[in-house]
C-alpha positions in Angstrom: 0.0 0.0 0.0 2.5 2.6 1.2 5.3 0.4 0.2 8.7 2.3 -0.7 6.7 5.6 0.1 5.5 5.9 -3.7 3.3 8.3 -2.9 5.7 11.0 -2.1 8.1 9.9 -4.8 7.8 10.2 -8.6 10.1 8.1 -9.6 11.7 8.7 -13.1 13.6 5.9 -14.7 16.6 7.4 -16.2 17.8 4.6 -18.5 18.3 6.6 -21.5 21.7 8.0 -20.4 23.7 6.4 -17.8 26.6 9.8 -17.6 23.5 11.6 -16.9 22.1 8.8 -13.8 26.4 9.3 -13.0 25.9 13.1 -13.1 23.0 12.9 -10.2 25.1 10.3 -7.9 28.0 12.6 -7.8 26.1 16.0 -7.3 24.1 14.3 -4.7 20.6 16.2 -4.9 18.7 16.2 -1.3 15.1 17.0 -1.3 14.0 18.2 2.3 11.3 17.9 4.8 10.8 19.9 7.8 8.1 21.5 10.2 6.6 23.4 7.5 5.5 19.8 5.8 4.2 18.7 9.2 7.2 17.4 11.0 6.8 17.8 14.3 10.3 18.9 15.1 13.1 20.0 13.0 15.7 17.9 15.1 15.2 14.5 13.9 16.9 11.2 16.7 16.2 8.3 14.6 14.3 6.6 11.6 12.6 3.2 11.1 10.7 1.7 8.7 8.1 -0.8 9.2 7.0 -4.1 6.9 3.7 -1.6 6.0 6.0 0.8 4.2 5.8 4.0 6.7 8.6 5.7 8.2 8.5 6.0 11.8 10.8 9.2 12.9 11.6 10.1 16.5 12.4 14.2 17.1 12.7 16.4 20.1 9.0 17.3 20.3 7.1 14.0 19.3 6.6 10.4 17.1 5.8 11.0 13.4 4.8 8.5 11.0 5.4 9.2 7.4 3.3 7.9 4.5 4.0 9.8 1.8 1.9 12.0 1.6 1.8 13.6 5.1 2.9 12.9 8.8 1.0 11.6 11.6 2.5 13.1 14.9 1.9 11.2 18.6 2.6 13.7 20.9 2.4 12.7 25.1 -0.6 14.1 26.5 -0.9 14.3 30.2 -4.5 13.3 30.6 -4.5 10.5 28.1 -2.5 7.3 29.6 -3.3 5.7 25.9 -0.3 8.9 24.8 3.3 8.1 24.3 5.2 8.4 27.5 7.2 11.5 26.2 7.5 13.4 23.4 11.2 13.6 23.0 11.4 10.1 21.2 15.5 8.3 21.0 15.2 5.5 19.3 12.6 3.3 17.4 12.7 -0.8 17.1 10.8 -3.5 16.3 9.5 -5.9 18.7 7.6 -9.0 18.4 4.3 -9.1 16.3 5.5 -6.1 14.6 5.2 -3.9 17.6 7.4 -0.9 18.2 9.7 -0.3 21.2 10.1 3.3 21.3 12.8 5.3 23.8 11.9 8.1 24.9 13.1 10.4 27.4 10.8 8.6 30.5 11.3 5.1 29.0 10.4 2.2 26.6 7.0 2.3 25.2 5.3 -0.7 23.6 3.5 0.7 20.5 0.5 -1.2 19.1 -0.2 -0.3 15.5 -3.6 -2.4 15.8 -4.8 -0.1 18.4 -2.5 2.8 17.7 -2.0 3.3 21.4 1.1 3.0 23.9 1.8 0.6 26.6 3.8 2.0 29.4 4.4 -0.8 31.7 6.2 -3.1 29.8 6.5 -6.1 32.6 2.7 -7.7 31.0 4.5 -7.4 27.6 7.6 -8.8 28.5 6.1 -11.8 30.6 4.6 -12.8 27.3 7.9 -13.6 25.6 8.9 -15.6 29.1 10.9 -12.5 30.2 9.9 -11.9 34.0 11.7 -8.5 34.7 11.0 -4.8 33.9 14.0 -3.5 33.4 14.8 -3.6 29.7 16.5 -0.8 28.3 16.6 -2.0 24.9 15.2 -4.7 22.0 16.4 -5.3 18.6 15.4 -7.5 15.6 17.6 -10.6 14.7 17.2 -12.8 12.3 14.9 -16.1 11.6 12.2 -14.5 13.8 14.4 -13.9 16.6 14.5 -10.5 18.8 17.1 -9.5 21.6 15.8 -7.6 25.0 18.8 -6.8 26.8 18.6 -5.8 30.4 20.3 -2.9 32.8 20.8 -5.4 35.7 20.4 -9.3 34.2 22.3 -9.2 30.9 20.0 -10.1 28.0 17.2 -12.7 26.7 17.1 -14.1 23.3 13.4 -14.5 21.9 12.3 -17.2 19.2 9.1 -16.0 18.1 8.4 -19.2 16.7 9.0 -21.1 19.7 7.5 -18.5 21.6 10.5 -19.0 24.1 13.5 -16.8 25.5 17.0 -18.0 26.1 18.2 -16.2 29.7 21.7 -15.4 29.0 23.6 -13.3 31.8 27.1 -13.2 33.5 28.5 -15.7 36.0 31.8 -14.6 37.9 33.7 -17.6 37.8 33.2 -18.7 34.2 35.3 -17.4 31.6 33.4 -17.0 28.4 30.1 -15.7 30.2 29.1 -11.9 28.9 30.5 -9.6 30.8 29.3 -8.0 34.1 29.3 -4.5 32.5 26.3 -3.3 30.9 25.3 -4.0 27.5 24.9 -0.7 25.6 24.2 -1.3 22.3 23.8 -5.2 20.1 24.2 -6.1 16.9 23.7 -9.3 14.7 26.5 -10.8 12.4 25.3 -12.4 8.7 26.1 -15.5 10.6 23.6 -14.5 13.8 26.0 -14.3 16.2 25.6 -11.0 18.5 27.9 -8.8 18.9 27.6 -6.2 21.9 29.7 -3.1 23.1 29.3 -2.7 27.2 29.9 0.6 28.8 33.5 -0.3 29.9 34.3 -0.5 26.1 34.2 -4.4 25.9 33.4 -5.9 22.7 32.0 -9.2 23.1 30.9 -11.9 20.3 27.7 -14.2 21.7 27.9 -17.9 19.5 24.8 -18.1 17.6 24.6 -21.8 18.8 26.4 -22.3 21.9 25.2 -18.9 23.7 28.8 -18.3 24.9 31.2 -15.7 24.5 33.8 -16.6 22.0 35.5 -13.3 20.7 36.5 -10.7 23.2 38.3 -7.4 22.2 39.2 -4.5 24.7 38.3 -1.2 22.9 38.8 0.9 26.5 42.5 2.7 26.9 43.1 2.0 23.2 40.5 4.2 21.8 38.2 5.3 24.7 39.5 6.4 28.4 35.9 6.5 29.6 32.9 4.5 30.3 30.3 5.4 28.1 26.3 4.7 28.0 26.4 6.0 24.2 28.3 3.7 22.7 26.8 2.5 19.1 27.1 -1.0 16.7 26.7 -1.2 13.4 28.0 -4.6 11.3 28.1 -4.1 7.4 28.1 -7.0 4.8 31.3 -7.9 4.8 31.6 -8.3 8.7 33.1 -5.2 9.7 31.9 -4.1 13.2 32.2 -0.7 13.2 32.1 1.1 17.0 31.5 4.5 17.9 30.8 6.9 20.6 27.9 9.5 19.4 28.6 12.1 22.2 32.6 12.3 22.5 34.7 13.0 19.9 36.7 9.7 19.5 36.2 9.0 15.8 35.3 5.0 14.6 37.4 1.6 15.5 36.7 -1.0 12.9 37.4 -4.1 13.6 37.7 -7.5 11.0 36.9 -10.3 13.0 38.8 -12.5 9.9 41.7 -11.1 10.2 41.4 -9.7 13.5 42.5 -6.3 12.7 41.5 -3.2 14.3 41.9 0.0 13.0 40.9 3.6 14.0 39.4 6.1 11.2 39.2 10.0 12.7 40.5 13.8 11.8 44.4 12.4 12.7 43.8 9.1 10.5 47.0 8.6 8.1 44.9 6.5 5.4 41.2 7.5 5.9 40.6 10.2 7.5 37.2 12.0 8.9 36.7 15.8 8.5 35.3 15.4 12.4 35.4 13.2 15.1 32.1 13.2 16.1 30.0 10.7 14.6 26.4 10.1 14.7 25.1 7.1 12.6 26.8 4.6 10.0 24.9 2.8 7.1 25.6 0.6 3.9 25.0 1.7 0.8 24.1 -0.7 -2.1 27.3 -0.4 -3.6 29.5 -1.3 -0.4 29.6 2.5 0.7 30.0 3.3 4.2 28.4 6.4 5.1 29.2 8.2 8.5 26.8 10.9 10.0 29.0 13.5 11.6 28.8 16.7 13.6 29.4 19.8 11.8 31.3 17.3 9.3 28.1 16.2 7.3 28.2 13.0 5.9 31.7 11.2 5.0 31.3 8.3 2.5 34.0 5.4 2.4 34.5 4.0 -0.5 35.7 0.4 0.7 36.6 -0.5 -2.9 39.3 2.2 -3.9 40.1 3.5 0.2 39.0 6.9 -0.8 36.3 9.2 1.5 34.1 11.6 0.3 32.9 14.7 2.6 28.9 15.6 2.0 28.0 18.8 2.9 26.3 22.2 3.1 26.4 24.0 0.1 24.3 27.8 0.9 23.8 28.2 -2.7 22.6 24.8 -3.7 18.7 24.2 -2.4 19.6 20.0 -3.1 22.2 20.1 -0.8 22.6 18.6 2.6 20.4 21.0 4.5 23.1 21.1 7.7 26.3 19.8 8.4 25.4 18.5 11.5 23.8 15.0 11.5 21.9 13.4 14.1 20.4 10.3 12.6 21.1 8.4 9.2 19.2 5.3 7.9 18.9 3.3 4.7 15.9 1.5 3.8 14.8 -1.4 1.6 14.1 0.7 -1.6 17.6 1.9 -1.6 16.4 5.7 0.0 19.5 7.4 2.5 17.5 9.6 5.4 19.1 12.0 7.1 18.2 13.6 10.0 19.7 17.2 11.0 20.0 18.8 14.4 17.9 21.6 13.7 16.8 21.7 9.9 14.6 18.3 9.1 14.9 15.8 7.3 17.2 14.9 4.0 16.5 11.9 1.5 18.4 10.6 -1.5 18.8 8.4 -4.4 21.2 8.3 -7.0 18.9 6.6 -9.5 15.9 8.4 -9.4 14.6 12.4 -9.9 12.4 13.5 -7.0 9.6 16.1 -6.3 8.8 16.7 -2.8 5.5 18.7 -1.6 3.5 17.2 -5.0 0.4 19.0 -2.7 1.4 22.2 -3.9 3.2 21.4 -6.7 7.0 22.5 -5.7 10.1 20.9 -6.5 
């Protein structure tokens, strides 16, 4: 129905000249959204899309849900318990049954798109996956019908949705491959469905898919970080990369190649790649390989993994298709191949190199 967002997109096949389809990659031509099309804030936290086709985004000032067309804003309201919990939304994921988990400055909300209402007590929720604690800071999606709640006091529990059972996994002192006693902050699945999770004391641990143990262990802390951090970020691109980073100090990325078990450090002070600032915000994979790094007052900086060469995004004040702001809070890429971008204080950015978009078709602007 609202699949790839085709109502806000008029997609124009350009397979008459591919220098021209080259010419709109390497100019890369934003179109924007902000308050004035309905967004309920101009500083945008995080994206997701859901199996429907709409774009769920999280701002300072409340939950929007994208179609196309328009937004529909949930904003907390104090005399309707049915309200998100808060209107300053951090981060969206999907739960079992296609639920949303939604962060937001007072908690986790359990979003029911049946009903369209919140939960805020998410113990009843959790007890239905075999999970009999409250204090779950965070879910994310793995793979086969699989979903990851991970704890602030009892380390995490893996969820077969098919089984309709969770797998307890925590840390025990005297056993060595255990997860470790600091807390998880962020998680992230391998191609091969092993988890891979950062911990505040800069610990990167790798959870066996099949045995539930930890069998890789890497000390990030004193190499890269002198700090414990609760802002610590994951992301895993095809080719197994883990890439870590830190979204509120300015400490660059570590990759590290579990293959060859390499780790390497990629900021302003970088000899091979280097970043045009040291505060990144988001990283996502391109179709081609690309990595693409959200930065503060940087932009975006794309790595080209195939050639070693990065290329800086940004702010152009006579270009209107230009990145609206060099600061970046949020970056996602969805299934049709669309980069969002979310700014600090000027909305939304989208892109794709193979296709001419018009924004606002309501009123018939470019």
């Amino acid at each position: 129905m609202y699949k790839g967002i085709k109502s806000l997109i008029i997609i124009v096949l350009l397979l008459s000249s591919a220098q021209y389809l080259q010419a709109q990659y390497d100019q890369y031509q934003f179109s924007h959204l902000d308050i004035n099309d309905g967004l309920p804030h101009n500083n945008v936290n995080c994206f997701y899309k859901d199996n429907k086709g709409f774009l769920w985004l999280g701002t300072f000032a409340g939950l929007a849900r994208y179609d196309g067309y328009s937004f529909k804003v949930y904003k907390h309201r104090s005399k309707n318990k049915s309200t998100i919990s808060d209107s300053d939304v951090r981060t969206i994921n999907e739960g079992p049954n296609q639920q949303l988990w939604i962060e937001t400055r007072a908690g986790l909300d359990v979003y029911n798109p049946d009903t369209e209402e919140f939960v805020h007590d998410i113990k009843p929720e959790l007890e239905k996956f075999g999970i009999s604690e409250r204090n779950v800071r965070m879910v994310r999606k793995g793979s086969k019908g699989t979903f990851w709640f991970v704890s602030t006091v009892t380390g995490l529990y893996n969820y077969n949705s098919k089984t309709n059972k969770s797998v307890h996994i925590s840390h025990h002192l005297k056993v060595d491959n255990t997860v470790g006693a600091s807390p998880i902050i962020d998680l992230a699945e391998d191609k091969n469905g092993n988890a891979w999770m950062i911990h505040a004391d800069g610990m990167l641990e790798m959870l066996s898919k099949n045995t539930k143990r930890i069998e890789r262990r890497i000390i990030l802390a004193n190499k890269f970080y002198d700090q414990e951090s609760d802002t610590y970020r994951l992301f895993i691109d095809r080719q197994g990369l883990i890439w870590v980073y830190d979204i509120s100090t300015s400490t660059g990325v570590v990759s590290f190649d579990p293959r060859a078990n390499a780790i390497n450090h990629i900021g302003k002070s970088s000899s091979y790649l280097k970043l045009n600032s040291d505060i990144v915000t988001g990283i996502v994979q391109d179709k081609d390989d690309n990595i693409w790094i959200g930065t503060d007052h940087g932009g975006i900086n794309v790595i080209n993994k195939k050639n070693g060469t990065v290329k800086y995004i940004l702010n152009d004040e006579n270009d209107s298709k230009s990145l609206s702001q060099n600061s970046i809070s949020s970056i996602y890429y969805d299934d049709q191949k669309i980069l969002w971008v979310g700014t600090f204080r000027k909305g939304i950015n989208f892109y794709h190199p193979g296709i001419i978009k018009f924004n606002l078709i309501k009123d018939g602007k470019e």
